[in-house]
C-alpha positions as CSV (number, residue, x, y, z in Angstrom):
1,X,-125.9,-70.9,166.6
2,X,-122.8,-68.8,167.4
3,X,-123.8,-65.2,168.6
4,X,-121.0,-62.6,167.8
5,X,-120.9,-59.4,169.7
6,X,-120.2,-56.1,167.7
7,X,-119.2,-53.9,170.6
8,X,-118.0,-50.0,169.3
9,X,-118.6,-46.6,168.6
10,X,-120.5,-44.6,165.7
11,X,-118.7,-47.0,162.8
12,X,-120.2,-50.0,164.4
13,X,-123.4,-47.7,164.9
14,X,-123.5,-46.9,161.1
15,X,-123.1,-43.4,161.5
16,X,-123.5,-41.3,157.7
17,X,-120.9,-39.0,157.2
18,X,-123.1,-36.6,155.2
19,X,-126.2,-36.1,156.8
20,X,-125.8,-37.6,160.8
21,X,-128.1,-40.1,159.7
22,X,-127.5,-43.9,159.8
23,X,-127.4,-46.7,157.4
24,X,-129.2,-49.0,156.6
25,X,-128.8,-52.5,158.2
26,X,-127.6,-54.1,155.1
27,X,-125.3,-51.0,154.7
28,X,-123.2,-50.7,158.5
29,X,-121.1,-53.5,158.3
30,X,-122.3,-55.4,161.2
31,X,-125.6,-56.2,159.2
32,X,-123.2,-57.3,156.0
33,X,-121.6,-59.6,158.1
34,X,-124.6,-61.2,159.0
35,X,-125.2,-61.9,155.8
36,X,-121.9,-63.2,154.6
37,X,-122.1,-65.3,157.6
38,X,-125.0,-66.7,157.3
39,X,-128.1,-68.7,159.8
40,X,-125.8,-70.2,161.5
41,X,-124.6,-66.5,163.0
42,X,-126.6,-64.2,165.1
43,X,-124.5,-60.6,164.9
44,X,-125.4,-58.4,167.6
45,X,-125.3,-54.4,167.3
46,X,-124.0,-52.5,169.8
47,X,-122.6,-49.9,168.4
48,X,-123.2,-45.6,169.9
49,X,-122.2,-42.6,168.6
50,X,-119.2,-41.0,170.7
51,X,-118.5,-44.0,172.7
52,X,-114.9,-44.1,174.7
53,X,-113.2,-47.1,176.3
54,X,-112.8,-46.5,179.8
55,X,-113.0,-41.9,179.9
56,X,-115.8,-40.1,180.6
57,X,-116.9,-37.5,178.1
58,X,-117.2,-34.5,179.7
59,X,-120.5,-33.9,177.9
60,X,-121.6,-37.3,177.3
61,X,-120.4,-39.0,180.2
62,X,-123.0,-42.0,179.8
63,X,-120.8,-42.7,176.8
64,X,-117.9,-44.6,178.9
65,X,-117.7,-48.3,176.9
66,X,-116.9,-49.7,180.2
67,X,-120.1,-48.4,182.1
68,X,-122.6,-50.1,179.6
69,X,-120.4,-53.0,178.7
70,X,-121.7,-55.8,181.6
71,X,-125.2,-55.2,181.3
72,X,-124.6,-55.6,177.6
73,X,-122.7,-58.5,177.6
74,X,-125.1,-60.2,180.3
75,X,-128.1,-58.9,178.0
76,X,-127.4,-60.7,175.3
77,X,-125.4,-63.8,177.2
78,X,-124.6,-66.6,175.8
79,X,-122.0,-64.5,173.5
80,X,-119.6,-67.1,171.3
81,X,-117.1,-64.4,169.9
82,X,-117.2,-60.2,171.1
83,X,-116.1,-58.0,168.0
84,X,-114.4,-54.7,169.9
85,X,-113.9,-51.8,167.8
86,X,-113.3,-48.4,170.2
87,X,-110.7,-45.8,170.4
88,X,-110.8,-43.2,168.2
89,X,-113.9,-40.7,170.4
90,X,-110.0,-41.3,173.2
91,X,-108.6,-39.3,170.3
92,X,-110.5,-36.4,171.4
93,X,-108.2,-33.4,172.8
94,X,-110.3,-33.1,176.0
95,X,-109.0,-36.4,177.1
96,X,-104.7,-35.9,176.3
97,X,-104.1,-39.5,175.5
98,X,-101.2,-41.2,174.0
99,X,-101.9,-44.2,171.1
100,X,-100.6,-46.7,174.2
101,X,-103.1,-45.6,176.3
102,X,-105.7,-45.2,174.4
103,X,-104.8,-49.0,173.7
104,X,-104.2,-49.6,177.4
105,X,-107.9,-48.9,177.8
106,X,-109.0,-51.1,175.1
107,X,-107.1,-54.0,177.3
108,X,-109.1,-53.1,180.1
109,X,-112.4,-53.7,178.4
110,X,-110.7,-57.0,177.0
111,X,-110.4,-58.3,180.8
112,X,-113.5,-57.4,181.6
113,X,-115.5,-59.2,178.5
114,X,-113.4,-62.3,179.3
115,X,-113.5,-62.2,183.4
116,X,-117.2,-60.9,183.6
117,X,-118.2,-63.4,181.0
118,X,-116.8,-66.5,182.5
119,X,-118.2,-65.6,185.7
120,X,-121.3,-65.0,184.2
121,X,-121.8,-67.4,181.5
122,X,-119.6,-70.5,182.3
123,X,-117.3,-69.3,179.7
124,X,-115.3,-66.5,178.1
125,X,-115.9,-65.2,174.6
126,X,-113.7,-65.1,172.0
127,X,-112.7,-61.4,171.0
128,X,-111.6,-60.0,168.0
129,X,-109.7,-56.4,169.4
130,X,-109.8,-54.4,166.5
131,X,-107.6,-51.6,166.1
132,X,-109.8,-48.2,164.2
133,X,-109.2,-47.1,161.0
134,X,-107.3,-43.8,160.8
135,X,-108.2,-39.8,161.3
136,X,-107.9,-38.8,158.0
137,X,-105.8,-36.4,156.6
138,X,-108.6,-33.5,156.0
139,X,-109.7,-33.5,159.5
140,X,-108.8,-30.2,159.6
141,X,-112.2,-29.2,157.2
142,X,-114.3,-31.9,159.1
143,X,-117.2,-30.6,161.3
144,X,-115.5,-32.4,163.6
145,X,-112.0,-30.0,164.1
146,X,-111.9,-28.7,167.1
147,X,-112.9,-32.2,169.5
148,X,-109.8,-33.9,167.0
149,X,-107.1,-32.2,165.0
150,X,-103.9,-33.0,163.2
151,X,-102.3,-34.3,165.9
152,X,-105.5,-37.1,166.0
153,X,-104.1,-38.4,162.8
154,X,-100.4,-39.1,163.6
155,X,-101.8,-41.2,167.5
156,X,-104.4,-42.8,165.2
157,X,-101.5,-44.0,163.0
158,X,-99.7,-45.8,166.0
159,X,-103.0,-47.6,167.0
160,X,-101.8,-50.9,165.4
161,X,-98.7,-51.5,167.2
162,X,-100.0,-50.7,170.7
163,X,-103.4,-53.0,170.0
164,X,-101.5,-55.7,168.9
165,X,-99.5,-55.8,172.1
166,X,-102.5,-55.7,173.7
167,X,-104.1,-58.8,171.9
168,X,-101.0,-60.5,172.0
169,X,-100.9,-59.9,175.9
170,X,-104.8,-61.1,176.5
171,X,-104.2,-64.0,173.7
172,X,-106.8,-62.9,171.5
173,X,-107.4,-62.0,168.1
174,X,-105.9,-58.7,166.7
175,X,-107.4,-56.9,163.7
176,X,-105.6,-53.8,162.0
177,X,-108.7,-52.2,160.4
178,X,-106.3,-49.6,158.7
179,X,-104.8,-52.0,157.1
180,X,-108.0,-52.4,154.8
181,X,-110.6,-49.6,155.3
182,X,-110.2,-45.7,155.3
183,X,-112.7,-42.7,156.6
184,X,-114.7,-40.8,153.9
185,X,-113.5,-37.9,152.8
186,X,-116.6,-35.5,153.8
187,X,-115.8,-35.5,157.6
188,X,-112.1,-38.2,157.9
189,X,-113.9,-40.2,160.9
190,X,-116.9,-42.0,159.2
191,X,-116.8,-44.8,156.6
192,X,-118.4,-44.9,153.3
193,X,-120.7,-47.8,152.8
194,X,-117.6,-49.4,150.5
195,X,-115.5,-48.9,154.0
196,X,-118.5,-50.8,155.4
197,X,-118.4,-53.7,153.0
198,X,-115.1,-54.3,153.2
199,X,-114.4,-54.4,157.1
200,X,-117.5,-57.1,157.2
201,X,-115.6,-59.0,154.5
202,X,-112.7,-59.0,156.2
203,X,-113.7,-59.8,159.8
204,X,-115.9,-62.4,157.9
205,X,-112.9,-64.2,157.1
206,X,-111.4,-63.9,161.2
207,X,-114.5,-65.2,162.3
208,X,-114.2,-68.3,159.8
209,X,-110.3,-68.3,161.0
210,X,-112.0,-69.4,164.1
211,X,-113.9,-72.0,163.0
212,X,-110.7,-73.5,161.6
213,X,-109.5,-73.7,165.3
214,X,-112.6,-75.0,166.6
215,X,-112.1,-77.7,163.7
216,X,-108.2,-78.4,164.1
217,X,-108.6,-78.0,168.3
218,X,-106.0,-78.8,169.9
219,X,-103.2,-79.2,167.3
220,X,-101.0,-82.6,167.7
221,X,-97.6,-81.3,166.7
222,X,-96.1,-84.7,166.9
223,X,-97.8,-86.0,163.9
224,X,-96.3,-83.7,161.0
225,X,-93.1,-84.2,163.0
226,X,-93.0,-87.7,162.8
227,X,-93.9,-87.8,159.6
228,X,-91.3,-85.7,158.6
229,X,-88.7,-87.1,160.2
230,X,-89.2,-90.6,159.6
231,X,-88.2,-89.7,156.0
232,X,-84.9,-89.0,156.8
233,X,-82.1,-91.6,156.4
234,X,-79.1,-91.3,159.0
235,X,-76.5,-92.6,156.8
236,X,-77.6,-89.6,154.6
237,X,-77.4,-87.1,157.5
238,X,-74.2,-87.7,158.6
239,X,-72.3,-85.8,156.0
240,X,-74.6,-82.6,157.1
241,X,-74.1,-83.3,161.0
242,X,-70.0,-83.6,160.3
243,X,-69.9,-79.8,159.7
244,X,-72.1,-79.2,163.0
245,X,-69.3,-81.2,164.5
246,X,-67.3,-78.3,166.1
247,X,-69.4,-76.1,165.0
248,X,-69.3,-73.0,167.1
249,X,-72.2,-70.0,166.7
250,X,-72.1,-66.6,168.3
251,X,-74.2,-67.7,170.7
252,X,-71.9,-70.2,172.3
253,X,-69.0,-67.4,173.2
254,X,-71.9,-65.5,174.6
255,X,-72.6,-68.5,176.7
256,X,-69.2,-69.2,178.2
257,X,-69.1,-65.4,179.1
258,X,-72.2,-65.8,181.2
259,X,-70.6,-69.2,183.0
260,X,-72.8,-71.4,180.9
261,X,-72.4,-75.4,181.2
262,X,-75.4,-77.1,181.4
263,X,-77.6,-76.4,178.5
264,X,-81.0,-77.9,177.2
265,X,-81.7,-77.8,173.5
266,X,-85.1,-77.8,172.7
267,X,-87.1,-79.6,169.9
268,X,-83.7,-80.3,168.7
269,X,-85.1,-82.1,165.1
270,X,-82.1,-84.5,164.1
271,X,-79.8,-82.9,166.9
272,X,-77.2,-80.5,164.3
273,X,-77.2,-78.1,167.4
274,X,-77.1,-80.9,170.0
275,X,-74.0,-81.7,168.5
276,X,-72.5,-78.1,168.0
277,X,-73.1,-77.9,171.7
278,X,-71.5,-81.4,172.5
279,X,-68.6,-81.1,170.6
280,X,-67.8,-77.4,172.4
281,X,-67.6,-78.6,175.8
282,X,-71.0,-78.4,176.9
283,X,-73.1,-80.5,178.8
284,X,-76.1,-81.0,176.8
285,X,-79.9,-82.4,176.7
286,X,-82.1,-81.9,174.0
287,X,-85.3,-83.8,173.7
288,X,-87.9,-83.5,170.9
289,X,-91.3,-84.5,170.1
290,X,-90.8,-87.2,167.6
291,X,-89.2,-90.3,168.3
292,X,-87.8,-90.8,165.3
293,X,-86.1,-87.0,165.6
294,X,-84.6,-88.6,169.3
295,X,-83.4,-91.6,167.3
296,X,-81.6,-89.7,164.7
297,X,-79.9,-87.3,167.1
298,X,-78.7,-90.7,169.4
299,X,-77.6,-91.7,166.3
300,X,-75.3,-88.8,165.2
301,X,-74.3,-88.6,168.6
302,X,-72.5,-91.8,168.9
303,X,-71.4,-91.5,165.6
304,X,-69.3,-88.3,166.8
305,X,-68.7,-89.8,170.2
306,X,-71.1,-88.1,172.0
307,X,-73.0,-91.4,173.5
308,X,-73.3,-89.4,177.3
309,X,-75.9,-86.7,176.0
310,X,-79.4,-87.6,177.2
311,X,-81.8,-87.1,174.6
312,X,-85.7,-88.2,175.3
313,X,-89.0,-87.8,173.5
314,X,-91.5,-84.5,175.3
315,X,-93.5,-81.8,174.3
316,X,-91.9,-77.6,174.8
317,X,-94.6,-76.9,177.1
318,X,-94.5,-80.0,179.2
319,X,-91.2,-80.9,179.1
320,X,-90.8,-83.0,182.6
321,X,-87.3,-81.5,183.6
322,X,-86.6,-80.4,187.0
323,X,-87.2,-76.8,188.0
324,X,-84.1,-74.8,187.3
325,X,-82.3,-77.8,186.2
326,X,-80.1,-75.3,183.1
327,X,-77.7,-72.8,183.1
328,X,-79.2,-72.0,179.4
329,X,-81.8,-73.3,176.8
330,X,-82.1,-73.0,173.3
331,X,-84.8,-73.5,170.8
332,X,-84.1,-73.0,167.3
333,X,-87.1,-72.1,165.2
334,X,-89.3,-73.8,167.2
335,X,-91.6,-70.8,168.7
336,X,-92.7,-70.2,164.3
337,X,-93.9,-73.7,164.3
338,X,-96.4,-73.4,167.4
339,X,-99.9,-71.6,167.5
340,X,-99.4,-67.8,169.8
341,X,-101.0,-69.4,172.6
342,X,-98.5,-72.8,172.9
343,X,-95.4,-70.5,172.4
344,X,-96.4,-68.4,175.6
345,X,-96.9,-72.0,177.3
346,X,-93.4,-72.9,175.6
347,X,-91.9,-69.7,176.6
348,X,-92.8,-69.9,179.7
349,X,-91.7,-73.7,180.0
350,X,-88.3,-72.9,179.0
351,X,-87.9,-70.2,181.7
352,X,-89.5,-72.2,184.1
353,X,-86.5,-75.1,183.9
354,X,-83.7,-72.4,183.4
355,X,-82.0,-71.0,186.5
356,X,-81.9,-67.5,187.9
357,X,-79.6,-65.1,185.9
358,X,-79.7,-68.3,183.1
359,X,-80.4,-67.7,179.6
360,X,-82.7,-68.7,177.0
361,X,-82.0,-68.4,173.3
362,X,-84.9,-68.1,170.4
363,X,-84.6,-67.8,167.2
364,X,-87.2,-67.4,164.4
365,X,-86.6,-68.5,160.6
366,X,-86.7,-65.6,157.9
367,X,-90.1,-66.0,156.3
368,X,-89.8,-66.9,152.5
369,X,-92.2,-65.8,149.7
370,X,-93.0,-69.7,149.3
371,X,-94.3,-69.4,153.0
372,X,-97.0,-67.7,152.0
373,X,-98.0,-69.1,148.5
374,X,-98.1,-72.6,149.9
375,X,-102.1,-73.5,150.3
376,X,-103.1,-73.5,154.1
377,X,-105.5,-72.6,156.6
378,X,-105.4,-69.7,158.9
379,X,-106.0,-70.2,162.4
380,X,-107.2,-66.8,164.1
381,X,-103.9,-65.7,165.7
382,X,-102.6,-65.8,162.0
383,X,-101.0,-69.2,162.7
384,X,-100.6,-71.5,159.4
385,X,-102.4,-75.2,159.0
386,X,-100.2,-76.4,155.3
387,X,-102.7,-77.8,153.3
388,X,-100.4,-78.2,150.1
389,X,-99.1,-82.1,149.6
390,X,-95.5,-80.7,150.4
391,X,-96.1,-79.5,153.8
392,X,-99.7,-81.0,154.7
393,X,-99.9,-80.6,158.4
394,X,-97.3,-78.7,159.7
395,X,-98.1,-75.1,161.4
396,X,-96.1,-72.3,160.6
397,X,-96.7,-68.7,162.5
398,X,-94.4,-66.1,160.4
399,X,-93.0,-63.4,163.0
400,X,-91.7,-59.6,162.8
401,X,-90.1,-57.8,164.9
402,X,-93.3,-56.2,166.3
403,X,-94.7,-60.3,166.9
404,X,-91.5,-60.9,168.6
405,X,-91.4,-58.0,170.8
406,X,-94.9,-59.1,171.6
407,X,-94.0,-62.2,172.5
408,X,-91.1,-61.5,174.8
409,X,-92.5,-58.7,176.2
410,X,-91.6,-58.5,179.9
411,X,-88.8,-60.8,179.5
412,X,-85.4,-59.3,179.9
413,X,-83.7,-59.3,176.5
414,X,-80.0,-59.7,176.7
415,X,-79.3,-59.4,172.9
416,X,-81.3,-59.2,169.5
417,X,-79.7,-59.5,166.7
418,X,-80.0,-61.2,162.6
419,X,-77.3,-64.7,161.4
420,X,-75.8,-65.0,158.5
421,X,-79.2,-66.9,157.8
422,X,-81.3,-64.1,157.9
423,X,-82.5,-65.8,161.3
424,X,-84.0,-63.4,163.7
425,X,-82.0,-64.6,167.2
426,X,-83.7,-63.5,170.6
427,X,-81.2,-63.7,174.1
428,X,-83.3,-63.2,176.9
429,X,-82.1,-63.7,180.7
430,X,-84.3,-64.9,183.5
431,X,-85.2,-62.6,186.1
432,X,-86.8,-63.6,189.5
């Protein structure tokens, strides 16, 4: 049986909007998502009226989430997945928060569930951080004006971005409840009972999303590849590769300006930028996953005269180079094609064989309605399993902006900017 912790404040409590009461169980939306679930799920309650992340209420100080939250989780240990939903009681004007650190504190109570828990029971939950609906617009007629106001509305608006960068730093599973619920109209902070049944819908359909990663585990890139690769023909590719031949990309003047020589291409497919980068000077290796994708990049390699390049067969985040062994490396639309988790690992990979003051350059394919019509599964970080007989097997992870400022964060970004592609292209510099 999988037990799933709903962790949160008065709309995890079930708290009616009209009369102070609460719903029923088959009303609040953690008791509907026991029922869409099923058996097989045991959904815990712990939601309370009022309840902060990490501040103390000055009238209801026994309110702080954190206080209660390891006797909770060691109460009802062994805990499979934590659903946290708190934040909008830190609206309050007592407390003078911002949306990030209102946030900031959710991350605080993510650390804990996961730290606490391993320590406690052997192994850390998975957590769904879900960022809380909006203060709606009529707050101002709500019995509540006075602890919020209209201010409450516009830092309950930036929730989202701020919570994603939190999940997206702890590497779990972020959940825009605005996105799909809204407060009733009677007081702007409670949900109706249809705001009820649709955020248990929803969240029903993250928690299957993590069943389809417990299913898929780890995922073996290297099998889609392979298979896609070996249906290439060589002879055909060469009339492609001849116009990478000399081929020269912005990126390449921004190299030389930084001293650039050596320079590692990543997952370089059939090797079009391998031989950009070959046939303007640089010394290059490129390795990729597939063997057959290493085959047909030695093969348009000598065909241009390029037989020095060393080309091998690795994985992005175990890629067996020497520390520091690159003034630069690239990897073209590689990060969209790896689960959140594995592009950190890449990421970090790819810094980890680029020297100081190098550079690393990312770029991110232009998401295409087809993308998205495609039949697939969804993993829980959003990440795409193809299902459809075109693409069957290969992963696919669309990012925004706001994912690839996630991503990157910390890292020192040299340049952003869009090809004539609609490619999003990410410079970033390594910094000791």
């Amino acid at each position: 049986m999988t037990t799933v912790l709903c962790y949160g404040d008065s709309n995890t409590y079930g708290y009616v909007p009209e009369t102070g009461m609460r719903y029923p169980r088959d009303v609040r939306y953690p008791g509907r998502l026991q029922m869409l679930l099923g058996d097989e799920y045991e959904i815990i309650e712990e939601g309370c009226n009022g309840r902060t992340t990490i501040h103390d209420d000055p009238f209801d100080g026994w309110k702080n989430g954190l206080d209660y939250l390891r006797p909770c989780l060691h109460s009802h240990k062994p805990i499979d997945i934590v659903i946290l939903m708190l934040g909008s009681n830190d609206l309050k004007l007592t407390f003078h928060l911002s949306a990030k650190e209102i946030a900031d504190g959710a991350g605080v109570l993510v650390d804990v569930i996961s730290s606490f828990s391993k320590e406690d029971q052997g192994f850390a939950p998975k957590i769904i951080l879900v960022s809380p609906p909006e203060i709606g617009t009529g707050i101002r007629y709500s019995p509540f004006y006075g602890a919020f106001d209209e201010g409450s509305i516009e830092i309950s608006r930036q929730f989202p971005q701020y919570y994603r960068a939190v999940a997206e730093k702890y590497g779990c599973t972020f959940f825009d409840a605005a996105q799909h619920i809204y407060p009733s109209d009677v007081d702007s902070l409670h949900l109706t009972p249809e705001g009820h049944r649709v955020l248990a819908e929803k969240l029903c359909e993250v928690v299957k999303g993590m069943e389809m990663d417990n299913i898929h585990g780890e995922i073996d890139y290297s099998e889609y590849w392979e298979r896609c690769w070996k249906e290439e023909n060589s002879e055909e590719l060469s009339g492609y590769l001849q116009g990478w031949n000399g081929h020269a990309d912005e990126e390449m003047d921004i190299f030389r300006q930084y001293g650039v020589r050596k320079v590692c291409d990543a997952a370089c497919g059939f090797g079009a930028h391998t031989i950009a980068f070959a046939s303007n000077g640089f010394e290059v290796s490129a390795f990729d996953i597939s063997e057959r994708a290493v085959e047909l990049t030695r093969y348009g390699l000598k065909k241009f005269g390029y037989e020095g390049v060393d080309v091998k067969v690795a994985g992005i985040t175990d890629t067996g180079y020497d520390d520091e062994a690159f003034d630069a490396a690239t990897a073209y639309a590689v990060m969209d094609h790896l689960t959140l988790e594995d592009a950190k690992k890449a990421l970090a990979e790819l810094m980890r064989i680029v020297k100081p003051d190098g550079l690393l350059l990312i770029s991110f394919d232009a998401a295409e309605e087809e993308d998205f019509q495609c039949e697939h599964e969804e993993l829980s970080d959003g990440s795409m399993i193809y299902t459809d007989a075109s693409r069957e097997g290969m992963l696919y992870r669309p990012y925004d902006a706001e994912k690839i400022g996630a991503l990157v964060e910390g890292c020192s970004v040299v340049k952003q900017w869009t090809n004539r592609k609609g490619a999003q292209i990410v410079l970033l510099q390594k910094k000791l």
